[in-house]
C-alpha positions, -999 to +999 in steps of 0.1 A: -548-753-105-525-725-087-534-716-055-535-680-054-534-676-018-495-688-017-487-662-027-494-640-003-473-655+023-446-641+038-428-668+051-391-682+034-378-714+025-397-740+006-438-746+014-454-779-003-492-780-011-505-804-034-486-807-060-472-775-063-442-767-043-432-727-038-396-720-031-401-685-021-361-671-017-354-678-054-389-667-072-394-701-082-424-728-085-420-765-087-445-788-101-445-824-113-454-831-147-488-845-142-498-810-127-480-793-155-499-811-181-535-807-166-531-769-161-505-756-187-523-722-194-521-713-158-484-721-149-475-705-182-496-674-172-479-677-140-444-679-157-448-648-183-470-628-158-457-627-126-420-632-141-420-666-117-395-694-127-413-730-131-392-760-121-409-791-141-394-823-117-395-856-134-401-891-116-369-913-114-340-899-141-342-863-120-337-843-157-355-816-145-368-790-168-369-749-159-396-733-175-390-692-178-403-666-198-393-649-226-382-618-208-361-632-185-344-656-206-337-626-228-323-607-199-307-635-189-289-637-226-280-600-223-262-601-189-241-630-206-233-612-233-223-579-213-205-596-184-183-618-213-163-593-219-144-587-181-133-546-199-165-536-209-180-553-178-153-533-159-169-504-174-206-506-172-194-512-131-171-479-130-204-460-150-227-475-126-206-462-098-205-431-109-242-424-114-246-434-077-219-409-064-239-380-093-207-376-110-231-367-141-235-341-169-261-333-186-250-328-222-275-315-253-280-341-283-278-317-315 
């Protein structure tokens, strides 16, 4: 099972307990397949809950599988999609920009 009182630490870099490894920096949990298996529900809570990224490591080939949720690999799919094309990208930045610096109007929608 998780241990819930991980993740209250503050510290950064990569803590070990168990089983379980936190690497705190990148929002990400690693866990060997064993653990994976005899607690699925709770990593996949974790995962789709707390938006955390599961790394499932694998004993001697290394393929390691990343486990994420719905949302993010959505979001992920989207930011592909808008950074692929460098002039609309280009755009969205210069928009951005803009916003920051309240170069805005407020315009009515008929």
């Amino acid at each position: 099972m998780l241990n819930e009182d991980l993740d209250c630490l503050s510290v950064c870099g990569i803590l070990s307990t168990g089983n379980c490894t936190f690497i705190e920096d990148a929002n990400m949990i690693a866990v060997n397949y064993s653990s994976l298996r005899s607690d699925m529900k709770s990593y996949m809570d974790k995962v789709s809950d707390d938006y955390e990224t599961l790394v499932v490591t694998r004993k001697g080939d290394g393929r390691n599988i990343v486990m994420i949720s719905e949302d993010t690999f959505n979001n992920l799919m989207e930011n592909a999609h808008l950074r692929a094309d460098s002039a609309n990208y280009d755009w969205l930045k210069e928009s951005r920009r803009q916003l920051a610096e309240g170069k805005t109007r407020q315009v009515e929608v008929i």
